[in-house]
N, C-alpha and C positions, 0 to 999 in steps of 0.2 A: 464693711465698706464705709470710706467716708466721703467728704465731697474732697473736689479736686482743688480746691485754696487752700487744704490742712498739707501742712509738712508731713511726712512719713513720720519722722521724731513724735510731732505730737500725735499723729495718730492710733501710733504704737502701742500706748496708754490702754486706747477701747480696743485695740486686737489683744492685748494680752491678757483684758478680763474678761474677755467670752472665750478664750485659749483656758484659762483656768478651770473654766467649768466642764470642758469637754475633755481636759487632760491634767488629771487632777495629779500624775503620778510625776508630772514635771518637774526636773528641777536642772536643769542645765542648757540654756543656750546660747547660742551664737549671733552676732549681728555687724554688719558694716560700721566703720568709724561711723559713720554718719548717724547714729543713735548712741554715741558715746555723751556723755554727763547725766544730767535727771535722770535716765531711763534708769542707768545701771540703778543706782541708787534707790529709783522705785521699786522697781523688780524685787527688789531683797528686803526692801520694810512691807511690799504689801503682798508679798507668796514667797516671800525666803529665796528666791529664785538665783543662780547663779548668769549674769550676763555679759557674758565673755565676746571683748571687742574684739575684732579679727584686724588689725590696721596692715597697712602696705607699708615697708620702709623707705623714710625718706633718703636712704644712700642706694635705693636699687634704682636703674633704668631699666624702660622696655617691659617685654611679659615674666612674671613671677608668680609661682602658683601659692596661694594662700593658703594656709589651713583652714578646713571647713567649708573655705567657698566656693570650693570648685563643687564640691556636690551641690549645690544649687545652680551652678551653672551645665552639671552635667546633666541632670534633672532638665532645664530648660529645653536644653537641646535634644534630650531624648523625644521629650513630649513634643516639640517640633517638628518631628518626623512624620505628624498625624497633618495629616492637611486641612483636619477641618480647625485644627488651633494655629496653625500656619498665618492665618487671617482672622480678623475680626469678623465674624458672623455674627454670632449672635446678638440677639435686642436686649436679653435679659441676664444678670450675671449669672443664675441660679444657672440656665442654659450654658453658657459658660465652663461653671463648674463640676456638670455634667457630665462632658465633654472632658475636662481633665480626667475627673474618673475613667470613663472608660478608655480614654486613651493607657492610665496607668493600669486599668486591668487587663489590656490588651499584652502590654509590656512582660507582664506579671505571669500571664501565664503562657506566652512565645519562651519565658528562661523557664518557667516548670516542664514546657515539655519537650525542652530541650535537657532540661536532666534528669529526662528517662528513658 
């Protein structure tokens, strides 16, 4: 986490070195125009990283479904469904992210037992 005057771009920077250490077998991601220039470029001189811009076409109008991003946006909207993420509750982020866990292990195991 960083504070709220840091751009996402620059932030990117300190999520992606505490990302390395937890996911050491990384090597391929995805991100919004909006971390397109420096990033790419860091990514791959300081973890070899591949980081692949998703951008929108400037000849499309309306909705267009992107590669890649919609699973982040299906993701949102599943975890949505949990009413305690629904709203801002919690004080702490740890509590927060908690809270995604078990909404994701909830998720996780309603399709295991449903394919049994």
């Amino acid at each position: 986490m960083h504070r709220a005057d840091i751009q996402d771009r620059d932030g990117a920077c300190d999520l992606l070195q505490k990302l390395s250490e937890l996911m050491t077998s990384l090597t391929h991601l995805w991100a919004d125009g909006g971390y397109a220039g420096f990033l790419v470029t860091w990514a791959k001189l300081a973890y070899n990283w591949t980081l692949e811009i998703v951008k929108r076409s400037d000849d499309v109008t309306g909705f267009v479904v992107l590669p890649r991003r919609w699973v982040v946006e299906r993701t949102f909207t599943w975890l949505g469904h949990n009413r305690r993420l629904s709203k801002d509750y919690e004080k702490l982020p740890s509590s927060s992210e908690t809270v995604v866990y078990l909404a994701s292990i909830r998720l996780l195991l309603r399709r295991l037992a449903q394919a049994t």
